[in-house]
FIKOLZA-1660 file (N, C-alpha, C; in steps of 0.1 Angstrom, whole numbers, plus 5000, padded with zeros to 4 digits):
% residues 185
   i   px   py   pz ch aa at
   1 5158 5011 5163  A  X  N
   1 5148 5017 5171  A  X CA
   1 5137 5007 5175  A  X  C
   2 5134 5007 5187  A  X  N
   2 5124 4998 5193  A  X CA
   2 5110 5009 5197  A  X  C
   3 5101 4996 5194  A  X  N
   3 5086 5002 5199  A  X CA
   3 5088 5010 5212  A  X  C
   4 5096 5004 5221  A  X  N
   4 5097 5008 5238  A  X CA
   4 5102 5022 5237  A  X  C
   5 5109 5030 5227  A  X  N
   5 5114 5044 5226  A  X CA
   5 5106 5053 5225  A  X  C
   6 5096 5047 5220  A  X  N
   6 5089 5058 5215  A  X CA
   6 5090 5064 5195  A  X  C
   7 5099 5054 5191  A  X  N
   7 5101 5056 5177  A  X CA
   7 5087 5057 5174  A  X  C
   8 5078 5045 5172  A  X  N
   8 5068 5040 5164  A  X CA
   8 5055 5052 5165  A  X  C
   9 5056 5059 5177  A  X  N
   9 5045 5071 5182  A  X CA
   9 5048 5080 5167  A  X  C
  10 5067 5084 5169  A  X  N
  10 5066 5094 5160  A  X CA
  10 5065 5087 5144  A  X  C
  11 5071 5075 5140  A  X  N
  11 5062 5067 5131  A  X CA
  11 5050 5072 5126  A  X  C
  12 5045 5068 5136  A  X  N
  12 5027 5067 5134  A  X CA
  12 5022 5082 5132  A  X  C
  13 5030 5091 5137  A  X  N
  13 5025 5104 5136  A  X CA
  13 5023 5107 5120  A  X  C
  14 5036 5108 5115  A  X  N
  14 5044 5107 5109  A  X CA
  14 5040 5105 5093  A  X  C
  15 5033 5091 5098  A  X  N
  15 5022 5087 5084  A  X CA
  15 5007 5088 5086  A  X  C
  16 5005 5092 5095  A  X  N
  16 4990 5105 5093  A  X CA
  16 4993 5119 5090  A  X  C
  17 5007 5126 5091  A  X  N
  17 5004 5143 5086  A  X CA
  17 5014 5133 5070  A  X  C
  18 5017 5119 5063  A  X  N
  18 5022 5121 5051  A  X CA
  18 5005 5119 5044  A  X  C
  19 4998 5113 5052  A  X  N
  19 4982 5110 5047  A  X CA
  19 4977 5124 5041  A  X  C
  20 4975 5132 5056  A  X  N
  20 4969 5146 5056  A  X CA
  20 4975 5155 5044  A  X  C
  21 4985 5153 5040  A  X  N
  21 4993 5167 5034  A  X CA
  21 5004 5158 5030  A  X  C
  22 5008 5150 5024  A  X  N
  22 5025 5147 5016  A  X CA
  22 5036 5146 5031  A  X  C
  23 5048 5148 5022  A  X  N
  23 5057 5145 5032  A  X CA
  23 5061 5157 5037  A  X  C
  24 5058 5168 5028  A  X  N
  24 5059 5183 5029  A  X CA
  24 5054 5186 5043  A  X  C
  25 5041 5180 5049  A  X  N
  25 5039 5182 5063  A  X CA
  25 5046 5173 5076  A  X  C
  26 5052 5165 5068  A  X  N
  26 5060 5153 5078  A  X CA
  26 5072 5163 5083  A  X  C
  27 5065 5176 5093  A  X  N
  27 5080 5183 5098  A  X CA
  27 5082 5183 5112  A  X  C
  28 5090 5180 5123  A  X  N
  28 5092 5177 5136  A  X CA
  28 5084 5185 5148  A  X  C
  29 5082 5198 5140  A  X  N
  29 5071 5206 5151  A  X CA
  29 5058 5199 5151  A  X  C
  30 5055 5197 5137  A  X  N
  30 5037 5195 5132  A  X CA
  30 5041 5188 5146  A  X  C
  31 5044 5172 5144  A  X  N
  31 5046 5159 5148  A  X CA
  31 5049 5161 5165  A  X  C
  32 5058 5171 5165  A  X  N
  32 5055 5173 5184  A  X CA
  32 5046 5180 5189  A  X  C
  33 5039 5187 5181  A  X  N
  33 5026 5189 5185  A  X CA
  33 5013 5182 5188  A  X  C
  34 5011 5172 5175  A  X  N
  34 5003 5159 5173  A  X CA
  34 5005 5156 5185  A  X  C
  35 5018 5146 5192  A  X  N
  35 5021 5137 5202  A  X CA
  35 5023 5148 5212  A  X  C
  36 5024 5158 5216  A  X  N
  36 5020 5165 5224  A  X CA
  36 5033 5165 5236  A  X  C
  37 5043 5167 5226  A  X  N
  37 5054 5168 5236  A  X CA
  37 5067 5176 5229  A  X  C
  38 5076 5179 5232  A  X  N
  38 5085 5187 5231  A  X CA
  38 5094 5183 5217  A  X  C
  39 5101 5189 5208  A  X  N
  39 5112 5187 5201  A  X CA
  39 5118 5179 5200  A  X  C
  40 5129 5182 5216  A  X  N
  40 5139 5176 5225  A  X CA
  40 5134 5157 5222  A  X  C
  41 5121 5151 5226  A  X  N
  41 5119 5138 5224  A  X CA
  41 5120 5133 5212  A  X  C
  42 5122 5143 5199  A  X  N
  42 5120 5137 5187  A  X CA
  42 5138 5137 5186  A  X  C
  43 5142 5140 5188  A  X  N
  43 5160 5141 5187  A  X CA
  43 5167 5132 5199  A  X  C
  44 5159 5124 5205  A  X  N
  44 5162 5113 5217  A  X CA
  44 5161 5103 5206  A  X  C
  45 5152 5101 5195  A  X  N
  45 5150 5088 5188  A  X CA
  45 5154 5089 5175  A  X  C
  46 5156 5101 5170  A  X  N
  46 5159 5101 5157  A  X CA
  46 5175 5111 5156  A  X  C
  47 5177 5111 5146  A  X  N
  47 5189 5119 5147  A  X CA
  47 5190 5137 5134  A  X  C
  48 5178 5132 5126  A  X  N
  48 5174 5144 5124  A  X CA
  48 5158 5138 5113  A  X  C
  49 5154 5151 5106  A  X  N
  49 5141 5143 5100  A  X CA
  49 5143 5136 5087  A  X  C
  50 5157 5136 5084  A  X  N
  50 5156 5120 5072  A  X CA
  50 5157 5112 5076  A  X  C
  51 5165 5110 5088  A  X  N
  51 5164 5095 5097  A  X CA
  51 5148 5092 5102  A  X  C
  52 5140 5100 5105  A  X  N
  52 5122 5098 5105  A  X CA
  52 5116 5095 5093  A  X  C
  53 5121 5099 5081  A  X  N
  53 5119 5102 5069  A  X CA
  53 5119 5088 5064  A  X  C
  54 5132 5082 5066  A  X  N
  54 5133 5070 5063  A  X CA
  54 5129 5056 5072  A  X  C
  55 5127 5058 5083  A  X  N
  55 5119 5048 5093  A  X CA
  55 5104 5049 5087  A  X  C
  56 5100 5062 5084  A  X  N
  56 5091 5062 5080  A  X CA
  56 5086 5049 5067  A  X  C
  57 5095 5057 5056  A  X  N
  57 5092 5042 5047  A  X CA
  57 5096 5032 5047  A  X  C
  58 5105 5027 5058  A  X  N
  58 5105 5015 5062  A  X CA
  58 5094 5006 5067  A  X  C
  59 5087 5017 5079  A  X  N
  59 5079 5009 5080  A  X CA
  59 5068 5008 5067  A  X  C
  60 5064 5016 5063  A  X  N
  60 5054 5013 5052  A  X CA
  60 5056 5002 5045  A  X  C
  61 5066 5001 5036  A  X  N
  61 5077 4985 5034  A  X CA
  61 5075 4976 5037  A  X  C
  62 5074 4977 5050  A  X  N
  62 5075 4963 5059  A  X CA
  62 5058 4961 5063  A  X  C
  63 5052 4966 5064  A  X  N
  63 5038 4968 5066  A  X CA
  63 5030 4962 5058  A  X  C
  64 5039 4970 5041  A  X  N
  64 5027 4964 5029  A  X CA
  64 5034 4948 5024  A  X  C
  65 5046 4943 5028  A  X  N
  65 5048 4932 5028  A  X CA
  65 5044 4923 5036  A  X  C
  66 5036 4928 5045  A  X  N
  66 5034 4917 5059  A  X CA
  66 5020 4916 5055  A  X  C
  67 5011 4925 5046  A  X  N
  67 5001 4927 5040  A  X CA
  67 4996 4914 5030  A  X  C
  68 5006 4920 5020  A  X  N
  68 5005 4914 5009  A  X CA
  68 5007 4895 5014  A  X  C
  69 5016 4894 5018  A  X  N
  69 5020 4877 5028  A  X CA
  69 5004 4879 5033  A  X  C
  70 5000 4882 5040  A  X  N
  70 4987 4879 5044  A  X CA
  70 4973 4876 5034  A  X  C
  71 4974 4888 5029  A  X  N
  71 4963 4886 5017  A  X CA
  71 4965 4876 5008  A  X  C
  72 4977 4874 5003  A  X  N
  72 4977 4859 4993  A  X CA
  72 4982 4847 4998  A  X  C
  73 4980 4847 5016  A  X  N
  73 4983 4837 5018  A  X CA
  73 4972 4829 5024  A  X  C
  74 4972 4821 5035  A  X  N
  74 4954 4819 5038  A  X CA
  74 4960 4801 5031  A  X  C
  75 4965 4790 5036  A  X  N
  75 4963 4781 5033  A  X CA
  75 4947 4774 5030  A  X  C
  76 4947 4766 5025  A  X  N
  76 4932 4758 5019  A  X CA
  76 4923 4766 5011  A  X  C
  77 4930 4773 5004  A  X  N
  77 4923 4782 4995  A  X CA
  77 4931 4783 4979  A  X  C
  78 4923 4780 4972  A  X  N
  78 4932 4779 4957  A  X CA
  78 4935 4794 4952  A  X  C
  79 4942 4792 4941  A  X  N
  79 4947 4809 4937  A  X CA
  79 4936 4816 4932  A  X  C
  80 4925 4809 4927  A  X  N
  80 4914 4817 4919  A  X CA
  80 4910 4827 4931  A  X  C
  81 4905 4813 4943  A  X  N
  81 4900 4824 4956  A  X CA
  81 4907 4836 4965  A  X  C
  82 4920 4829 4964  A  X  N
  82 4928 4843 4970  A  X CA
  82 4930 4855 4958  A  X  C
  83 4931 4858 4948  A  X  N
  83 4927 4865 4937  A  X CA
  83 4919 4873 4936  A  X  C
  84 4904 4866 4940  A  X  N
  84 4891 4875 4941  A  X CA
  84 4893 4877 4958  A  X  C
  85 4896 4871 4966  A  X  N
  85 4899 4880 4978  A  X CA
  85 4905 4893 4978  A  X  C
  86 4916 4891 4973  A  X  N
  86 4924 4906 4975  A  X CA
  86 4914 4915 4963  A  X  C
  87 4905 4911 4951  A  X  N
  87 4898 4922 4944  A  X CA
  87 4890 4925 4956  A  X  C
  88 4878 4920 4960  A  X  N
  88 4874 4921 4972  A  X CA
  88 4881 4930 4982  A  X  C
  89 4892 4929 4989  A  X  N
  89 4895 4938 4993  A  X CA
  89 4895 4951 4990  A  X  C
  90 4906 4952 4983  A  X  N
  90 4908 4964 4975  A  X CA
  90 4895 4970 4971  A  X  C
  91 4889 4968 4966  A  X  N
  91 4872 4973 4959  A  X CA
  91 4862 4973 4969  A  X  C
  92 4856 4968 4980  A  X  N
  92 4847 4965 4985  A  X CA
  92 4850 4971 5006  A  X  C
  93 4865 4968 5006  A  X  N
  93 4869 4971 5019  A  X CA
  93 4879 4983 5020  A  X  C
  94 4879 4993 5011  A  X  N
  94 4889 5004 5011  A  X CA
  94 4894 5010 5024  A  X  C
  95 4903 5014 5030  A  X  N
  95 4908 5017 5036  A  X CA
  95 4912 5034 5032  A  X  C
  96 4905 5044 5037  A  X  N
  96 4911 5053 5031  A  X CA
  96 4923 5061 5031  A  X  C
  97 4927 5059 5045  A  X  N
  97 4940 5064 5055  A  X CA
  97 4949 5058 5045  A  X  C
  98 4953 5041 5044  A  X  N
  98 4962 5034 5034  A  X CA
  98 4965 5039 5023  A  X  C
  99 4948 5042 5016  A  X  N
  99 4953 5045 5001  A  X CA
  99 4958 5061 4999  A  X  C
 100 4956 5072 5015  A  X  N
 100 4961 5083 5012  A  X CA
 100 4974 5083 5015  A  X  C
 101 4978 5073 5021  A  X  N
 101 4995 5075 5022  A  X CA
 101 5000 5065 5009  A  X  C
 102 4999 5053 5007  A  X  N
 102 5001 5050 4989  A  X CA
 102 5002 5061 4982  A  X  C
 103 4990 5066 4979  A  X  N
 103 4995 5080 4969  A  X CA
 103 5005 5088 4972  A  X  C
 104 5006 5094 4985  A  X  N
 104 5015 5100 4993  A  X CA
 104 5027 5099 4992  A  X  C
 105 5030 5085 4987  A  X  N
 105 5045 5081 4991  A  X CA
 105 5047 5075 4975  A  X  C
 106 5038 5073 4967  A  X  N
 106 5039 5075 4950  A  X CA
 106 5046 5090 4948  A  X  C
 107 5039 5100 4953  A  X  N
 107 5039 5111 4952  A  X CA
 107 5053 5119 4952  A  X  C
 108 5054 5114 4965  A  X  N
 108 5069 5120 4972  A  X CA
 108 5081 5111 4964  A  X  C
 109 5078 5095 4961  A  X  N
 109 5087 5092 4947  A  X CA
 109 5091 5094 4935  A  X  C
 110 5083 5101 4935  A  X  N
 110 5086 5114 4921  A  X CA
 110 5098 5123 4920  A  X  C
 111 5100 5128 4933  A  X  N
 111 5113 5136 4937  A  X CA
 111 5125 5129 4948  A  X  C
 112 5122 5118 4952  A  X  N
 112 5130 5113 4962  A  X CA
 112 5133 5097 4954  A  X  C
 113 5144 5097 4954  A  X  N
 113 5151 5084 4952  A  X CA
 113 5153 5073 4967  A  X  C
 114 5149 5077 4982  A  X  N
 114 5146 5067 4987  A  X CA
 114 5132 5062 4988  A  X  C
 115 5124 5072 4987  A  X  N
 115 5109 5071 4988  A  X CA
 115 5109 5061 4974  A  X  C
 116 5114 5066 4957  A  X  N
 116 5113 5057 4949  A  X CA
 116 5116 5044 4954  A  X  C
 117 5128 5041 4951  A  X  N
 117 5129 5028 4962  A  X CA
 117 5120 5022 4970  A  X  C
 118 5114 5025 4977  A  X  N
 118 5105 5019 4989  A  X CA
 118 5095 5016 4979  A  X  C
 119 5089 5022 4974  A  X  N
 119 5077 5019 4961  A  X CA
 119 5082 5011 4956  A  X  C
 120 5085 5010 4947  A  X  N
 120 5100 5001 4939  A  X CA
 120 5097 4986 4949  A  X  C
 121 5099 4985 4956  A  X  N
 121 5103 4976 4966  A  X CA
 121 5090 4964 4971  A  X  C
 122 5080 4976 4970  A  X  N
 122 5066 4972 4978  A  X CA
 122 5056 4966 4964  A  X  C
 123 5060 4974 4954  A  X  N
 123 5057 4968 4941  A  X CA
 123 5059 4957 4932  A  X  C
 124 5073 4953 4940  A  X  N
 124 5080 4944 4931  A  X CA
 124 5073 4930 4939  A  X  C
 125 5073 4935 4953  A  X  N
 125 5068 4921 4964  A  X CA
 125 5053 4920 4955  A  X  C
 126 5042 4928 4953  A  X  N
 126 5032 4929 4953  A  X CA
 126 5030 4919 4939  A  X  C
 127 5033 4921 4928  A  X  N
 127 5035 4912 4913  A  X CA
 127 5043 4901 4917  A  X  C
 128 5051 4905 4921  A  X  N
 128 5053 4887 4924  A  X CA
 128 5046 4877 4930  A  X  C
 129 5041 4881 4935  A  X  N
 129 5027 4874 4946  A  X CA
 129 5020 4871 4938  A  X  C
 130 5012 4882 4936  A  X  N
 130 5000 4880 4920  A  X CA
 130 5004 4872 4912  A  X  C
 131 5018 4874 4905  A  X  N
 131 5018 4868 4894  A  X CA
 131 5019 4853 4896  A  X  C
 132 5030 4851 4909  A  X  N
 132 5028 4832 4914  A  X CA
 132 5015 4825 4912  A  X  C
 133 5002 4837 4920  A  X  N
 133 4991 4831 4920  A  X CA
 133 4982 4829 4908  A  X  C
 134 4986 4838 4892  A  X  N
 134 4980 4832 4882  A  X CA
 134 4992 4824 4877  A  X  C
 135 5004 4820 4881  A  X  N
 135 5010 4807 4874  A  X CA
 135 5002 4797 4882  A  X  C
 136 5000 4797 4892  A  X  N
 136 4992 4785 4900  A  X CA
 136 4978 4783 4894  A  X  C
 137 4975 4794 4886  A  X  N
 137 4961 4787 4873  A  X CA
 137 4969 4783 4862  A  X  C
 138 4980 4783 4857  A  X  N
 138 4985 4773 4843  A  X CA
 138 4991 4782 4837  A  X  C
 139 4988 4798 4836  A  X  N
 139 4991 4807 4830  A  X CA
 139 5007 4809 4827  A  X  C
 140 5011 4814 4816  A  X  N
 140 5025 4813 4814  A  X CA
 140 5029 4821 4824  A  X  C
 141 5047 4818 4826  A  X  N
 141 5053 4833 4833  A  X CA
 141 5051 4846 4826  A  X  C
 142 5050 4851 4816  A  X  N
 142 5050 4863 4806  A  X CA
 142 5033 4871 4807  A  X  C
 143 5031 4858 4805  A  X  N
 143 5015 4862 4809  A  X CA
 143 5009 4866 4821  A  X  C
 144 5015 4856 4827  A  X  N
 144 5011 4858 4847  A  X CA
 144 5018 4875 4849  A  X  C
 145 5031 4875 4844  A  X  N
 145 5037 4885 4848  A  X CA
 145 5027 4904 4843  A  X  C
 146 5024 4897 4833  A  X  N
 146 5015 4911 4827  A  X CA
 146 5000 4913 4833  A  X  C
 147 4993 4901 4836  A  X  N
 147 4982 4899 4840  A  X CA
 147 4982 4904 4857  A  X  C
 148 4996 4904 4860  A  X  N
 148 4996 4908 4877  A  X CA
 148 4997 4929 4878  A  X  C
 149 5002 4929 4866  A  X  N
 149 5006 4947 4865  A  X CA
 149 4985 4951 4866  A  X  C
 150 4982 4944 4855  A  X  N
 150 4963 4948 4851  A  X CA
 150 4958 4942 4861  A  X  C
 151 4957 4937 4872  A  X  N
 151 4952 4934 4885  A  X CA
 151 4954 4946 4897  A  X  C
 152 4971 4944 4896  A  X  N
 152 4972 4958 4907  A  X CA
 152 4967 4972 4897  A  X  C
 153 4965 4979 4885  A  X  N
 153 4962 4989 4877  A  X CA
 153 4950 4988 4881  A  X  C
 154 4940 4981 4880  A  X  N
 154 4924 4974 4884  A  X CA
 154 4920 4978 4897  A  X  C
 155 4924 4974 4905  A  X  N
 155 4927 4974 4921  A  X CA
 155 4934 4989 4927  A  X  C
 156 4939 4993 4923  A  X  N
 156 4939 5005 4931  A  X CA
 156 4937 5016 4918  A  X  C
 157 4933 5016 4907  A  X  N
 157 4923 5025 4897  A  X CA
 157 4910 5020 4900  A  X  C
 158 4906 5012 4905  A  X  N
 158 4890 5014 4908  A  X CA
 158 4884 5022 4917  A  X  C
 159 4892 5029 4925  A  X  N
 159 4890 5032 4934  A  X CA
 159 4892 5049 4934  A  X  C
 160 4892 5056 4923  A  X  N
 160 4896 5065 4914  A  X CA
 160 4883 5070 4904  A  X  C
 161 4877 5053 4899  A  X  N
 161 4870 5055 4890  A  X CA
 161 4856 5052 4897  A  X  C
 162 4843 5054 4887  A  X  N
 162 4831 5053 4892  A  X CA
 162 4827 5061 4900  A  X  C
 163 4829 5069 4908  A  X  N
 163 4827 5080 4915  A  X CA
 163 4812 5083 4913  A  X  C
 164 4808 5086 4904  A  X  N
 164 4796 5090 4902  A  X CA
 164 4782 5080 4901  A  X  C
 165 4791 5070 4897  A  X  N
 165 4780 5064 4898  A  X CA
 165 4774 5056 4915  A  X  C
 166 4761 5048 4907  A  X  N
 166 4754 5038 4916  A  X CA
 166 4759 5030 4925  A  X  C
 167 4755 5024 4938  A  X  N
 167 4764 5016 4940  A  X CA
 167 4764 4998 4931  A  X  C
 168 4753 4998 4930  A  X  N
 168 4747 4993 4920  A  X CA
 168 4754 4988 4907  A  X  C
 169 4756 4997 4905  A  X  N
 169 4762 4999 4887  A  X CA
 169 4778 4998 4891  A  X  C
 170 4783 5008 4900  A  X  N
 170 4798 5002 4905  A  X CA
 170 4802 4989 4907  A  X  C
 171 4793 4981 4917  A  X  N
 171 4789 4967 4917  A  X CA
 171 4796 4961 4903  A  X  C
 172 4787 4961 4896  A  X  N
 172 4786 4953 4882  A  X CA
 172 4796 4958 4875  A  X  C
 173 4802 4967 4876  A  X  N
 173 4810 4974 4866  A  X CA
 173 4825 4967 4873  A  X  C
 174 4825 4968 4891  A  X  N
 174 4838 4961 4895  A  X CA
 174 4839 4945 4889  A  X  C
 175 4827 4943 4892  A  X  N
 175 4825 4926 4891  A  X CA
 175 4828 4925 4873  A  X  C
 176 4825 4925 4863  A  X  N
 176 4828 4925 4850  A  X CA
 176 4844 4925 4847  A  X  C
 177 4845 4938 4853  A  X  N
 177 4867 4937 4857  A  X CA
 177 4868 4926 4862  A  X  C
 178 4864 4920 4872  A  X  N
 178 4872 4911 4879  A  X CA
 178 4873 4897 4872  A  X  C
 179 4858 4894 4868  A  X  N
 179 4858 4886 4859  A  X CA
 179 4867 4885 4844  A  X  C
 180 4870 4894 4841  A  X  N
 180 4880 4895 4829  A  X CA
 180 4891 4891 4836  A  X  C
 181 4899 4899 4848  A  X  N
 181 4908 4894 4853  A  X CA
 181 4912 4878 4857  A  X  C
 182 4899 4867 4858  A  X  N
 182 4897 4860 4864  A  X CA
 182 4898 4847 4857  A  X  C
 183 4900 4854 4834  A  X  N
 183 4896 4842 4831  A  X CA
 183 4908 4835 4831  A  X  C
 184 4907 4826 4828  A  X  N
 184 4920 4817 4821  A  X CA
 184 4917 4806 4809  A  X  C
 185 4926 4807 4801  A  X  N
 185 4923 4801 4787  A  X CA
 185 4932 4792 4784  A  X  C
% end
């Protein structure tokens, strides 16, 4: 499927009604209605809605890999600072749309063995990244390896927790995590 089809429209549709509502709303009417055109064009590019289904998490896949390569990459910058970059991110630059389809597609891998997979997949890229970057502070493999699971747990549970509070006190409360995350011994 090429951008020039028109795939990527119903893509994009696609993972705003999985944002809005699960995959449960990802159904070919919602989606021809959204893009504002007939059935008939969703059956020109796809061949029914698993084949959407699954472009769908492809692209997500390929999205949070091209992500993740970006965020820990950034030549002239040591691991400590790419590290507290992506906390920074994750904590300070949230993206809400992203993190409602993440959950969305955690969600829907509960009952789907491709959706698991794709998670599976985007997870495994995501710790290995992290973890390279605390072996690049000295840190064992075993340790790097565990230390990258409580960074991603950190990083997308912060965003969950504090709710109530200050921005203030969020502040200091993210910054304290990070710093724990940050030491090395």
């Amino acid at each position: 499927m090429t951008e020039q089809d028109g795939s990527q429209d119903w893509i994009a549709a696609g993972l705003a009604e999985l944002a809005d509502g699960g995959v449960e709303r990802v159904r070919v009417e919602v989606l021809a209605q959204r893009l504002g055109v007939t059935k008939g064009g969703f059956y020109r590019r796809f061949r029914d809605r698993r084949a959407l289904l699954e472009a769908i998490l492809e692209n997500w896949v390929e999205g949070r890999r091209t992500a993740i390569e970006r965020q820990a990459g950034g030549g002239g910058r040591t691991a400590t600072e790419k590290l507290r970059s992506l906390i920074t991110l994750y904590s300070e630059h949230a993206n809400a749309q992203g993190m409602a389809i993440e959950l969305a597609v955690r969600q829907w891998a509960r009952t789907d063995p491709t959706a698991a997979r794709a998670a599976g997949t985007v997870d495994a890229a995501r710790l290995r990244t992290v973890a390279g970057l605390y072996r690049a502070l000295g840190i064992s493999p075993a340790e790097a390896d565990g230390r990258a699971v409580l960074f991603y747990s950190f990083v997308f549970g912060q965003g969950l927790l504090f709710l109530d509070e200050t921005p203030r006190k969020r502040a200091k409360l993210l910054a304290a995590c990070a710093d724990r995350l940050m030491e090395v011994k």
